[in-house]
ZANU-742482 format. One record per residue (C-alpha): chain; residue number from 1; residue in three letters; x, y, z. Coordinates in pm, whole numbers, plus 50000, padded with zeros to 5 digits. Layout:
<patis>
pati unit A | pos NUM | code ALA | x X | y Y | z Z
...
</patis>
This chain:
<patis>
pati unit A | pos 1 | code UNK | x 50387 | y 25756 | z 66397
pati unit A | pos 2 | code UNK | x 50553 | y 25719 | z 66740
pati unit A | pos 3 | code UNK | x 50802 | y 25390 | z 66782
pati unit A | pos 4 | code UNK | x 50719 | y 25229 | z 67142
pati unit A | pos 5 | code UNK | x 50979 | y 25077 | z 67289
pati unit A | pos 6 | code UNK | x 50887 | y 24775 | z 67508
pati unit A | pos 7 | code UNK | x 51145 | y 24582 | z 67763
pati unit A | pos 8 | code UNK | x 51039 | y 24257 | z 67926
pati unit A | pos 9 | code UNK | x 51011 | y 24255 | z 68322
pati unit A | pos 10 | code UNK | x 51412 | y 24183 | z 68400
pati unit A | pos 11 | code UNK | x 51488 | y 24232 | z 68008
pati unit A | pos 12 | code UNK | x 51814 | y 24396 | z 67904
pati unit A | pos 13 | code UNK | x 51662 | y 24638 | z 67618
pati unit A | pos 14 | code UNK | x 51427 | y 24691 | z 67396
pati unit A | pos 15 | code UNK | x 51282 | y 24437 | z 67156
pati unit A | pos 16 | code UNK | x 51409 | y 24487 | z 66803
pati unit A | pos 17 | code UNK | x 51223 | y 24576 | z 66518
pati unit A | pos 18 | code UNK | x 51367 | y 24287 | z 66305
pati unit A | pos 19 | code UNK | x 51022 | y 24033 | z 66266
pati unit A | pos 20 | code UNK | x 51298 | y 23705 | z 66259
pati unit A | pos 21 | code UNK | x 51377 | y 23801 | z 66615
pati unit A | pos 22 | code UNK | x 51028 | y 23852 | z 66726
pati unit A | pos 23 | code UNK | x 50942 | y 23518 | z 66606
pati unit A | pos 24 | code UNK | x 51211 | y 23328 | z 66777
pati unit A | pos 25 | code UNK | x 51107 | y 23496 | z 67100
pati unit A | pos 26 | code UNK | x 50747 | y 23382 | z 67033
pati unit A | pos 27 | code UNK | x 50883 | y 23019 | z 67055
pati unit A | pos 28 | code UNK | x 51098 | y 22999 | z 67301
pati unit A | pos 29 | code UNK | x 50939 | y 22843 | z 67618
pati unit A | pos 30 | code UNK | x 50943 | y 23033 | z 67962
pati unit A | pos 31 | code UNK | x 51113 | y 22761 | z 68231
pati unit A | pos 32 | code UNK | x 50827 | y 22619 | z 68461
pati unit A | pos 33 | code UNK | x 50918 | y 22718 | z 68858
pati unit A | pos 34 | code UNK | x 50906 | y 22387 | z 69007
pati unit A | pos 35 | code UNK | x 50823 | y 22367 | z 69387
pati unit A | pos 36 | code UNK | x 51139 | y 22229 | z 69598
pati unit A | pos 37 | code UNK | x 51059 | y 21850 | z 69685
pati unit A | pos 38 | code UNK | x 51068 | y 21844 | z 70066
pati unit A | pos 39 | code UNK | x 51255 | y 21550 | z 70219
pati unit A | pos 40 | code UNK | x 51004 | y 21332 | z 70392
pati unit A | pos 41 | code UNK | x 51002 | y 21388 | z 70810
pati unit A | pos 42 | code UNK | x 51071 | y 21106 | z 71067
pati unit A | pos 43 | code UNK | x 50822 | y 20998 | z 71232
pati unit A | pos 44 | code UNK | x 50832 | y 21147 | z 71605
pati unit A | pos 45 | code UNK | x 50877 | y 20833 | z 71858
pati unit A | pos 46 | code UNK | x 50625 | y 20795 | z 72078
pati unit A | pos 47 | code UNK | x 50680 | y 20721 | z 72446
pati unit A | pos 48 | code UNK | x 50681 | y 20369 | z 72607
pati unit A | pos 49 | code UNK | x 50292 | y 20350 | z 72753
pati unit A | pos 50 | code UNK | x 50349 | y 20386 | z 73125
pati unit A | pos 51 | code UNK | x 50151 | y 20255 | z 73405
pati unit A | pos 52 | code UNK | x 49780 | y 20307 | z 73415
pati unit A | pos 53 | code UNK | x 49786 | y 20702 | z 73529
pati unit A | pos 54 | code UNK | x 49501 | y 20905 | z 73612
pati unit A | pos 55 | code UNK | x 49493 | y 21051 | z 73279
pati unit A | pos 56 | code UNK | x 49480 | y 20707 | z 73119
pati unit A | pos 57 | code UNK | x 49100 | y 20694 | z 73334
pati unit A | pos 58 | code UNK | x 49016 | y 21010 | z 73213
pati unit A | pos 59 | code UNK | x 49096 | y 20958 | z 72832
pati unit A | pos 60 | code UNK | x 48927 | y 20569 | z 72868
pati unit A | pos 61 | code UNK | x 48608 | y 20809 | z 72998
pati unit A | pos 62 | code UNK | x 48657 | y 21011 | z 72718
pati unit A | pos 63 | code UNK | x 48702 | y 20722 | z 72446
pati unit A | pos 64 | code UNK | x 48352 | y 20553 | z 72651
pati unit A | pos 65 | code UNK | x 48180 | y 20854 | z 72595
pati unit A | pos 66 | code UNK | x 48231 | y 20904 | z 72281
pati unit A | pos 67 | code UNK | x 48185 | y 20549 | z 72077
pati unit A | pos 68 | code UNK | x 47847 | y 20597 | z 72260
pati unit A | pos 69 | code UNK | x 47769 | y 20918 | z 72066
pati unit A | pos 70 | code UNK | x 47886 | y 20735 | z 71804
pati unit A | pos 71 | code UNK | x 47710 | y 20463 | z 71821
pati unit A | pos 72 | code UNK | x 47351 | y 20708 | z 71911
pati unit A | pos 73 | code UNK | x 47452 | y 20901 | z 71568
pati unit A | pos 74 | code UNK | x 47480 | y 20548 | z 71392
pati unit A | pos 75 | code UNK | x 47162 | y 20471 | z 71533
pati unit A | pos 76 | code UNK | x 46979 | y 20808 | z 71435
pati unit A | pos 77 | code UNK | x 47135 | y 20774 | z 71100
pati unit A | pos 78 | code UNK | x 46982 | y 20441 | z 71019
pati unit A | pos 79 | code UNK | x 46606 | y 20573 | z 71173
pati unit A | pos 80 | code UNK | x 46650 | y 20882 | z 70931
pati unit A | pos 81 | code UNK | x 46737 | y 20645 | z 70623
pati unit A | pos 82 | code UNK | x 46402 | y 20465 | z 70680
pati unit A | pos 83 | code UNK | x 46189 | y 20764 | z 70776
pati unit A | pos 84 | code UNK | x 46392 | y 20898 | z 70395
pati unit A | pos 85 | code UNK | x 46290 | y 20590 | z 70230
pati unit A | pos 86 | code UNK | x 45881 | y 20605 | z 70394
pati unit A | pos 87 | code UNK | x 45872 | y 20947 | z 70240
pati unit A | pos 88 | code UNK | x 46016 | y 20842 | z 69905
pati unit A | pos 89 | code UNK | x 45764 | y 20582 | z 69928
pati unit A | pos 90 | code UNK | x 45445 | y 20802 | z 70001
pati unit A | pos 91 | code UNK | x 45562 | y 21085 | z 69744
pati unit A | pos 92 | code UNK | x 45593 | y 20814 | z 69429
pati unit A | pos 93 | code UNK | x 45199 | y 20706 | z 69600
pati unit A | pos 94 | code UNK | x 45046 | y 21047 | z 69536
pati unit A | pos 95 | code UNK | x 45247 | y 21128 | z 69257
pati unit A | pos 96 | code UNK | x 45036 | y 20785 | z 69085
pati unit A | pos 97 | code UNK | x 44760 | y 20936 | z 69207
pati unit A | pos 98 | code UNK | x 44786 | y 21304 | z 69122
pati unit A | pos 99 | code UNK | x 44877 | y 21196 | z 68746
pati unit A | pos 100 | code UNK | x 44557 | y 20965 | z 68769
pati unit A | pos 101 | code UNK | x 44358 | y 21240 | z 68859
pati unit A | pos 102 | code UNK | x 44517 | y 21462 | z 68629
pati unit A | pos 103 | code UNK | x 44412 | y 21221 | z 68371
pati unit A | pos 104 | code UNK | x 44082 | y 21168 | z 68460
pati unit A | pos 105 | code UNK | x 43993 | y 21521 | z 68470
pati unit A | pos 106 | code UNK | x 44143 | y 21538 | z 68090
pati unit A | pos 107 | code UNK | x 43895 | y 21314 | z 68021
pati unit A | pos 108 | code UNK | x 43591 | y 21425 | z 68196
pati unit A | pos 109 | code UNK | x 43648 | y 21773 | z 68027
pati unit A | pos 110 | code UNK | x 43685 | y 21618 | z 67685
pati unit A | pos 111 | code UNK | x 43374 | y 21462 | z 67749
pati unit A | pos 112 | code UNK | x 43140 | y 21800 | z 67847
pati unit A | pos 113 | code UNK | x 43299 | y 21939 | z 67499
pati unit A | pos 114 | code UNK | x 43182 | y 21664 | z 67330
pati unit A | pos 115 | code UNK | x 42819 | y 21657 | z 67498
pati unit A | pos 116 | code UNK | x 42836 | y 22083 | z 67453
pati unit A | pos 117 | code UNK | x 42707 | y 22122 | z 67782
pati unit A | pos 118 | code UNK | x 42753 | y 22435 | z 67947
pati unit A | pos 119 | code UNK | x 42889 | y 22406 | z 68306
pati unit A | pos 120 | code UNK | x 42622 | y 22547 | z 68580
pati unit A | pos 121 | code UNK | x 42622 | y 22883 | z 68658
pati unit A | pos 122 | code UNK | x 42745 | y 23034 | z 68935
pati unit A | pos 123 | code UNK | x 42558 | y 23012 | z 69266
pati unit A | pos 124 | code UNK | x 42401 | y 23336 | z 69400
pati unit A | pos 125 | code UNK | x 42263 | y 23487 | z 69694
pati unit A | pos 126 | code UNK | x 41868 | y 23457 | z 69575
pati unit A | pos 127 | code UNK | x 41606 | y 23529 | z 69838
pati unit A | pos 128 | code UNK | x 41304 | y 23303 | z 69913
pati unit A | pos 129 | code UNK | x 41062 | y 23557 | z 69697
pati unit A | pos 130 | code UNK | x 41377 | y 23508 | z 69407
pati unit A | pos 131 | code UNK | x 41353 | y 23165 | z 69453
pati unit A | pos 132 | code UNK | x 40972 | y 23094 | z 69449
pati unit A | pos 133 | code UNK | x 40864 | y 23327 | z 69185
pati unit A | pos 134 | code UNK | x 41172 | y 23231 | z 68955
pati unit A | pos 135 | code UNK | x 41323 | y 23565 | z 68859
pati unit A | pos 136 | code UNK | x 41433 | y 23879 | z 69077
pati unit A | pos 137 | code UNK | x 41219 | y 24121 | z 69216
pati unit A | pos 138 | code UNK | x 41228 | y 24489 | z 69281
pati unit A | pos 139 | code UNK | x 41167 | y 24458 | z 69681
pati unit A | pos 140 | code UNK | x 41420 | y 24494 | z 69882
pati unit A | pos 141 | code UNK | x 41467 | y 24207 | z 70150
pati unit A | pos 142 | code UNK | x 41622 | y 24145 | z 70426
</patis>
């Protein structure tokens, strides 16, 4: 049998074949990497508010317009919640009433196997001669 020869990524040389070696080197722990901690940043200074500028118009415009959308999505939220809940509502309604039916169907079968009645036969196209004589006929109608 061939010998392999193994070195670790970075190793110096080959592990050796003495079993009290390869044991220690089973429980020796590999060192974590541990991120750098980064310093925390200043906080940029902000500029002394100036005058009212024409930009300062623009951005009130902007800030208007959108605490109104805001407010309109608030709004739709709250009619969506209610039309969610009416739903909720109607589908625990007919779910009572499909398990009602459900159940009264059970029982209404139960009840023609109990009375061994057979159910009625299907309906077919019989013509008035079929109908008034009680049985089919060999002429043709129509």
């Amino acid at each position: 049998m061939e010998e392999l020869q193994f070195r670790w990524p970075g190793g110096s040389g080959a592990l050796a074949a003495d079993p009290s070696t390869d044991s220690q080197l089973l429980l020796t722990r590999r060192r974590r990497w541990h991120a750098p901690v980064a310093e925390p940043m200043a906080e940029p200074e902000m500029p002394e508010p100036e005058t009212t500028t024409h930009d300062d118009a623009g951005l009130r415009q902007d800030l208007d317009l959108a605490r109104a959308a805001i407010a309109k999505l608030d709004a739709d939220r709250r009619a969506a919640r209610i039309r969610i809940e009416e739903l909720e509502q109607t589908r625990d309604e007919l779910q009572t009433k499909l398990t009602a039916q459900r159940r009264r169907l059970l029982v209404l079968e139960r009840q023609l196997e109990d009375a061994d009645v057979l159910p009625a036969p299907e309906a077919t196209s019989a013509s008035w001669l079929e109908r008034l004589f009680g049985g089919l006929t060999s002429a043709t109608t129509g």
